[in-house]
KOLBALUM-464237 format. One record per residue (C-alpha): residue number from 1; residue in three letters; x, y, z. Coordinates in steps of 0.5 Angstrom, whole numbers. Each point is the difference from the previous one (the first is absolute). Example, Ala and Ser with C-alpha at 12.3 -4.5 7.8 and 13.67 -1.06 7.14 Angstrom:
1/ALA/25/-9/16
2/SER/2/7/-2
This chain:
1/UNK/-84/10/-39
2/UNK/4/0/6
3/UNK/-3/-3/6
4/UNK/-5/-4/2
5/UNK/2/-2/7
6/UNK/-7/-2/3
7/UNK/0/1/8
8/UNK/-6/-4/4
9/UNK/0/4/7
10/UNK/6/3/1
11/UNK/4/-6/-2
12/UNK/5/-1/-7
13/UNK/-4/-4/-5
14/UNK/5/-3/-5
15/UNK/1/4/-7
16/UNK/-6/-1/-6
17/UNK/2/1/-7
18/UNK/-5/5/-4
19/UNK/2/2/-7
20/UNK/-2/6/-4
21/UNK/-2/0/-7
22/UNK/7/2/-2
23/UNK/3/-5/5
24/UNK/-3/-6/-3
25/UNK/2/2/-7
26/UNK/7/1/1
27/UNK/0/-6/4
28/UNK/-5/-4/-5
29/UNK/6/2/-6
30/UNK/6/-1/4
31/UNK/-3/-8/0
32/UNK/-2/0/-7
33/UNK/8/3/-3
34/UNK/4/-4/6
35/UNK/6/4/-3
36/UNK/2/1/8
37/UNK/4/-5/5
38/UNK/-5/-6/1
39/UNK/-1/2/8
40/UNK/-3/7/-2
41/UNK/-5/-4/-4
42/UNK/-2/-4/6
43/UNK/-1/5/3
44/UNK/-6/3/-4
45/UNK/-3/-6/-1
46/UNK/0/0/8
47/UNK/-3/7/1
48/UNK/-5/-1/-6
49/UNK/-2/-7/4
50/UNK/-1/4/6
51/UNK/-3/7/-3
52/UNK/-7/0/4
53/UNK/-2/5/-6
54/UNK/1/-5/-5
55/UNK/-7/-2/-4
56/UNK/3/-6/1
57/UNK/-1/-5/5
58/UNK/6/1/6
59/UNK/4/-5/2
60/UNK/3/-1/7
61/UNK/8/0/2
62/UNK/-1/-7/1
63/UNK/-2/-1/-7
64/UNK/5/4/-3
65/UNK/5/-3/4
66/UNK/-2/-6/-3
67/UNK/-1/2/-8
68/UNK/6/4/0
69/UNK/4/-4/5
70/UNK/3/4/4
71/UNK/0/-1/8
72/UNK/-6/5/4
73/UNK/6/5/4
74/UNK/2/2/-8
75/UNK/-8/2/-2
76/UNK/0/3/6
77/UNK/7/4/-1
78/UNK/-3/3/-7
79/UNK/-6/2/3
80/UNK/3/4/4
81/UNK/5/3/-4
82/UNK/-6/2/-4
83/UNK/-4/3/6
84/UNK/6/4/2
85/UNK/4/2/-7
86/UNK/-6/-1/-5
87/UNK/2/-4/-7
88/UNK/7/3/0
89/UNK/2/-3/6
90/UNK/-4/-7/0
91/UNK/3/-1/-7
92/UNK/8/2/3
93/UNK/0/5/-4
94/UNK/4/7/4
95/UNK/-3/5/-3
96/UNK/-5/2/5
97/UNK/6/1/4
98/UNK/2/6/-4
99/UNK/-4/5/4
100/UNK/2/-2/7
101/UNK/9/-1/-4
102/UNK/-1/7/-2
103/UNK/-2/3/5
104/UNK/4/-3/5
105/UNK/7/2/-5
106/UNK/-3/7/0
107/UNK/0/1/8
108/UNK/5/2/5
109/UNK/6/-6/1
110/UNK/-1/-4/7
111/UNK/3/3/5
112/UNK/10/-2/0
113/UNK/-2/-1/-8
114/UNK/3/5/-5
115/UNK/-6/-3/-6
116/UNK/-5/-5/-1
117/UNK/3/-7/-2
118/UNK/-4/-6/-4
119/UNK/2/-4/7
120/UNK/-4/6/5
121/UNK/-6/2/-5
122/UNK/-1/-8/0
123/UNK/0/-1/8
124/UNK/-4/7/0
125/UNK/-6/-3/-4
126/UNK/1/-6/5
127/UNK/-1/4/6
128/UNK/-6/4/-3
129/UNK/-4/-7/-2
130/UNK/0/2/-7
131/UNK/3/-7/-1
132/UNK/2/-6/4
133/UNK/7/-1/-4
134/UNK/4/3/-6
135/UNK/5/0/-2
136/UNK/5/6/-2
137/UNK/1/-3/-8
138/UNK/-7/1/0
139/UNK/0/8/3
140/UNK/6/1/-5
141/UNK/-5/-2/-6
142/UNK/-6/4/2
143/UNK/5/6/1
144/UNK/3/-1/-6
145/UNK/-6/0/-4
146/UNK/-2/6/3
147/UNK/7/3/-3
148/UNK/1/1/9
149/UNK/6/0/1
150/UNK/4/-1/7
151/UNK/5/5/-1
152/UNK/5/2/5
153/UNK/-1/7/2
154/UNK/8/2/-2
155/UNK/3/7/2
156/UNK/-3/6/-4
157/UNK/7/1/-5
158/UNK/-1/7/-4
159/UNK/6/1/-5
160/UNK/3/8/1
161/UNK/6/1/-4
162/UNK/3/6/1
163/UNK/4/3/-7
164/UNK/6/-4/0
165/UNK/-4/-7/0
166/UNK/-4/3/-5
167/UNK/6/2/-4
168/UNK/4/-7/1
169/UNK/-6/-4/-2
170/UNK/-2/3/-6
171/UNK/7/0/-2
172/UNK/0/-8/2
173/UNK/-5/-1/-4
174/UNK/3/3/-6
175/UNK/5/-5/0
176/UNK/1/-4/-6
177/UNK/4/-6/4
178/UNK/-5/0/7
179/UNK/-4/-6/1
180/UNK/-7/0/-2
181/UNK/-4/-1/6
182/UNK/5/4/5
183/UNK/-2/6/-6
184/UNK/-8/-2/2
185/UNK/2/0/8
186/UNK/2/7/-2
187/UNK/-5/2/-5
188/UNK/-6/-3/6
189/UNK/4/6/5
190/UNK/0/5/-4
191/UNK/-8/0/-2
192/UNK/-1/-2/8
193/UNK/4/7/1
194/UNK/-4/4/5
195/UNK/3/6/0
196/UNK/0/-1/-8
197/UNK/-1/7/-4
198/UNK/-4/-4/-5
199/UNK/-5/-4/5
200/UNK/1/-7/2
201/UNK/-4/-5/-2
202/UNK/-3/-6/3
203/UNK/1/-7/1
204/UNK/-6/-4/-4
205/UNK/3/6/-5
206/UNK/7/-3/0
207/UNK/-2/-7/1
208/UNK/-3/1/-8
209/UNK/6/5/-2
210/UNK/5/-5/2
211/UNK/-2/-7/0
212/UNK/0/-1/7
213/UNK/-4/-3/6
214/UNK/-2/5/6
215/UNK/5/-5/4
216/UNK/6/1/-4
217/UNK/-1/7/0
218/UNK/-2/0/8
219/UNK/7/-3/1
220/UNK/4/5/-4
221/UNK/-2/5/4
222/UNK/1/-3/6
223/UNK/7/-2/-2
224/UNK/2/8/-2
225/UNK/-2/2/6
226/UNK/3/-5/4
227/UNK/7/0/-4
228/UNK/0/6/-4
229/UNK/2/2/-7
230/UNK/5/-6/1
231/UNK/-6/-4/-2
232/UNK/-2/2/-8
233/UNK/7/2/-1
234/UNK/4/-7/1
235/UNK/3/-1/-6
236/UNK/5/5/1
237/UNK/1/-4/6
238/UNK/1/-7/-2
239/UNK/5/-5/3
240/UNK/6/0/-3
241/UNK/5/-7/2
242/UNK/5/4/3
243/UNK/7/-2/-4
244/UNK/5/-5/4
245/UNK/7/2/-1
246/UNK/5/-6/-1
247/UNK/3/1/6
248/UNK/-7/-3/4
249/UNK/-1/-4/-5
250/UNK/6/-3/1
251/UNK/-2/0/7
252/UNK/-7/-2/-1
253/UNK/2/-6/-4
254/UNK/5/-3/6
255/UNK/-5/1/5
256/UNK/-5/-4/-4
257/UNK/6/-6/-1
258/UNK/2/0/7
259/UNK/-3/-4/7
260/UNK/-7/2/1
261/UNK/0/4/7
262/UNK/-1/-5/7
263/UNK/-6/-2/1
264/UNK/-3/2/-8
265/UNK/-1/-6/-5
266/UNK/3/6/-5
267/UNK/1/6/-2
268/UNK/-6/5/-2
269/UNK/0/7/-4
270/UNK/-2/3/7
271/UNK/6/-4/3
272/UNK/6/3/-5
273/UNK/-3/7/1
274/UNK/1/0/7
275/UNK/7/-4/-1
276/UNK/2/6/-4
277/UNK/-2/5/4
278/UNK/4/-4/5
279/UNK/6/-1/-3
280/UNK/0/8/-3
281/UNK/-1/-1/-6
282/UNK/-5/4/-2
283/UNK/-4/5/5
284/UNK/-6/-2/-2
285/UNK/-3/-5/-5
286/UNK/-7/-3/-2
287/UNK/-1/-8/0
288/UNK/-4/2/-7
289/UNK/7/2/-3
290/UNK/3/-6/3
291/UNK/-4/-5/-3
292/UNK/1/3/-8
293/UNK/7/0/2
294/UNK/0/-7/1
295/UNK/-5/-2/-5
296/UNK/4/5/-5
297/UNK/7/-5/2
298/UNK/-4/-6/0
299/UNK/0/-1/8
300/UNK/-7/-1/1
301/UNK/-1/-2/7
302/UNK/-5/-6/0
303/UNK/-2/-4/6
304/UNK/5/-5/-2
305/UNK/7/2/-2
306/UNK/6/-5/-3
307/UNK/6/0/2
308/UNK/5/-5/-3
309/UNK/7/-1/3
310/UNK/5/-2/-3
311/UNK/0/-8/2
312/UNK/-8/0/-1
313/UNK/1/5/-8
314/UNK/6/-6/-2
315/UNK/-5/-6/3
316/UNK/-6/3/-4
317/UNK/4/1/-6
318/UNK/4/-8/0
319/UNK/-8/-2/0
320/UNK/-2/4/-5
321/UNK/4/-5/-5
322/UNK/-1/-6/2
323/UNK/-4/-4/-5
324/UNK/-4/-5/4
325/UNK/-3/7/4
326/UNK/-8/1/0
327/UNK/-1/6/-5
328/UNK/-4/4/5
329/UNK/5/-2/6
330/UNK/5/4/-6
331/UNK/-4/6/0
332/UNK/-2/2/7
333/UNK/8/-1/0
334/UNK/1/5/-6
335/UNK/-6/5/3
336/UNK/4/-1/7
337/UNK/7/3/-4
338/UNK/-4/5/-3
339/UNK/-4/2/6
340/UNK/7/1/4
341/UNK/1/7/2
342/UNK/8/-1/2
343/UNK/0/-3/-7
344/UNK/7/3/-3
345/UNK/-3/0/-7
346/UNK/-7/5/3
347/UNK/-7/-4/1
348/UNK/-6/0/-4
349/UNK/-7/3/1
350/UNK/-6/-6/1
351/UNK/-3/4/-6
352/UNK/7/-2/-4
353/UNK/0/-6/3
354/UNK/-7/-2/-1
355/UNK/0/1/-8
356/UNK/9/-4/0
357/UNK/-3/-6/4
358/UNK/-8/0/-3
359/UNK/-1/0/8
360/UNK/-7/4/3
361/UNK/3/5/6
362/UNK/-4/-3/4
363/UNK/4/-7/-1
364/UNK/6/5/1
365/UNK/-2/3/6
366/UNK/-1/-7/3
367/UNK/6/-3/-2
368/UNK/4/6/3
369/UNK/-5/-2/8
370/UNK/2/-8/-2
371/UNK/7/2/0
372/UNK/0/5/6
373/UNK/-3/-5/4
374/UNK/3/-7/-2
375/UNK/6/2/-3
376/UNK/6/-4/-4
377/UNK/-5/-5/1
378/UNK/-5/2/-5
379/UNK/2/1/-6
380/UNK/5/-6/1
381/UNK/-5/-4/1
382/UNK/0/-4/-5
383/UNK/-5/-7/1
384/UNK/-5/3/5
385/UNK/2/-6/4
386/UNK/-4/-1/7
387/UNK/2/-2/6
388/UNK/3/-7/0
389/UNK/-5/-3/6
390/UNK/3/-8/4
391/UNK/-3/-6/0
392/UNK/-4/3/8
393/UNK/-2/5/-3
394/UNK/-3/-3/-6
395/UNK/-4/-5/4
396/UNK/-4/5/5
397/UNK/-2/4/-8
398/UNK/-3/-6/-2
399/UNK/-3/-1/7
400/UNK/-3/6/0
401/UNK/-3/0/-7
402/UNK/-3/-6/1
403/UNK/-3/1/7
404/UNK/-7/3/1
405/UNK/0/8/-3
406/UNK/-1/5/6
407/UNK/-6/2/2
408/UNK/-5/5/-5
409/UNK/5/-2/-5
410/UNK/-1/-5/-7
411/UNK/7/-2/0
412/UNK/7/2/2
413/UNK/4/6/-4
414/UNK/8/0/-1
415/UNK/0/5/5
416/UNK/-5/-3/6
417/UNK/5/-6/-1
418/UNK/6/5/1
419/UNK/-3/4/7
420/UNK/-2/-9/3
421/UNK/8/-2/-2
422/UNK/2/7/5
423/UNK/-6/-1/4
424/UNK/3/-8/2
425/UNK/7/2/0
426/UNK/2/-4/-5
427/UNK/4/6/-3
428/UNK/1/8/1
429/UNK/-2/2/-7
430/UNK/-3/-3/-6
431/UNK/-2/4/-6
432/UNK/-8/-2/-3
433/UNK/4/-1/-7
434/UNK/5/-6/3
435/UNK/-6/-2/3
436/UNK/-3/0/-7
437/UNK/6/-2/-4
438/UNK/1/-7/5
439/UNK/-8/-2/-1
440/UNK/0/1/-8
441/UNK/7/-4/0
């Protein structure tokens, strides 16, 4: 039972709680199963506790508040729900709201707006005081189980073939070698044709004959209408690479072991393309194409790329035979020779490479970047020496170690230890690492 808000003259009483027959018993066996969220339980305690139609005797809210243990502001809250939305509201369920969802989502759209959103439907309930908060997830729930869906109101796409289009696809979908869906999207035009002699049929019908959903079928219409008989018909219009003559390859590879243009880290597929343009190799060329040449000669443009010298080739080629040479310092050399695009011999692929040297491609990659940016110095770097520090310098690290640790911090780091050494002037750069290096010797 809805309502039970008593006026005294003329003034607003607080709400009462009286339960119908049928009430009762749902909430009676609502309590007795307490199969829902403990919270909902509560909540019928309560409302039973305060029903002034109860045989039994009727307990105030401060009794309730103190047998249930809940504070007076959350006892007066569901009786309130109770007096405004009945039992479905007082227990947080949202299906007293699906009348007033439904008819919200069956009226016009607000002025500016081409439809109702969850967003909008859950602002207008606000506004109308059916509730006092909800949100769109819960709207998007109730019209969902109402199987009300908030579709765009899309263009009306109608399907006229004339005979031509009818002969091509009918002919399309006798072929053997086409692909099987664009033969669906070709037998959904067919059957949606309006001006077919044997009568067109509709979408719910299309939908079970072909297995397909009314969104999938909406949207092959739209894309015929939009593109034409280019759409279903397709596979006769697929990519094929355009072929690269030797002439360009050769050009191609050149560009791509060439100096990268000024102000560029390095050659792109775009790059090249232009530079062809440029130099009048070719009128016109895709960077698609070129970057399938380059991987077919093995130049792949990574974000890094080898370049030996001579003298660095030679230096790298000394280190390998050395004996007393750390095993991984070997192998970033032997990855580096093999890596060089200017290699007289041809480079290897990371793919190749990974499976010669048991080596992950990311590892390749990174030891390519190490080498860009270090130099000789990497792969040459045989003892991972640190930076010698003096006698002055070693003096103030004690210090500072020993010394009370910042403010907010248990203990120095390497690295704070580093930045108080710059900070004094004691020297211009340190490393955290010869910092650590010092302490632990």
């Amino acid at each position: 039972m809805i309502g039970n808000t008593e006026t005294k003259m003329g003034k607003r009483v607080r709400n009462i709680v009286r339960l119908t027959d049928e009430e009762r018993s749902e909430l009676l066996e609502l309590v007795k199963h307490g199969e829902t969220h403990g919270y909902k339980t509560k909540h019928a305690q309560v409302l039973l506790a305060l029903d002034e139609n109860c045989p039994a005797e009727q307990l105030s809210r401060k009794e309730v508040s103190k047998v249930y243990q809940i504070n007076l502001s959350t006892v007066a809250s569901i009786v309130n729900r109770f007096a405004k939305g009945g039992l479905l509201y007082s227990l947080g369920r949202k299906e007293w709201l699906v009348p007033h969802i439904a008819a919200i989502a069956s009226s016009e759209a607000p002025e500016g707006r081409e439809r109702w959103t969850f967003r909008l439907i859950a602002n207008e309930l606000v506004r109308l005081g059916v509730v006092e908060c909800i949100s769109s997830y819960s709207v998007g729930c109730a019209l969902r189980k109402m199987n009300l869906h908030l579709v765009k109101r899309s263009k009306n796409y109608i399907v006229r073939l004339t005979d031509e289009d009818r002969s091509k696809l009918l002919e399309f979908v006798e072929q053997n070698n086409a692909k099987r869906h664009r033969i669906k999207y070709a037998q959904v035009l067919l059957a949606l044709d309006v001006n077919c002699p044997a009568g067109r049929l509709s979408r719910a019908e299309i939908s079970e004959s072909y297995q397909l959903s009314l969104s999938m079928i909406n949207c092959i219409v739209r894309r015929f209408v939009t593109e034409g008989m280019v759409f279903p018909l397709k596979q006769e219009q697929t990519k094929h690479r355009r072929k690269v003559d030797d002439r360009v390859e050769t050009h191609i590879a050149a560009i791509a072991r060439s100096e990268a243009p000024e102000g560029k880290e390095r050659w792109t597929h775009s790059l090249i393309a232009d530079e062809l343009v440029r130099l009048g190799v070719v009128e016109h060329i895709a960077d698609y194409s070129v970057g399938y040449t380059l991987r077919k000669m093995n130049l792949g443009l990574g974000r890094y790329i080898v370049r030996l010298t001579d003298e660095e080739r030679n230096e790298l080629l000394e280190f390998i035979k050395q004996k007393n040479a750390k095993k991984n310092r070997i192998k970033y050399a032997q990855v580096l020779l093999a890596l060089d695009v200017n290699c007289p011999a041809g480079r290897l692929s990371h793919a190749e490479i990974s499976e010669s040297y048991q080596l992950s491609l990311p590892k390749i990659s990174n030891i390519a970047k190490r080498f860009m940016k270090e130099g000789m110095a990497f792969p040459l770097d045989q003892k991972n020496r640190c930076r010698k520090v003096d006698e002055k310098v070693e003096a103030h690290i004690a210090a500072i170690a020993s010394s009370k640790a910042p403010e907010g911090r248990a203990r120095w780091t390497y690295q704070q230890i580093a930045d108080e050494l710059i900070r004094l002037g004691v020297v211009e750069s340190i490393s955290a690492t010869t910092v650590g290096m010092y302490l632990k010797k």
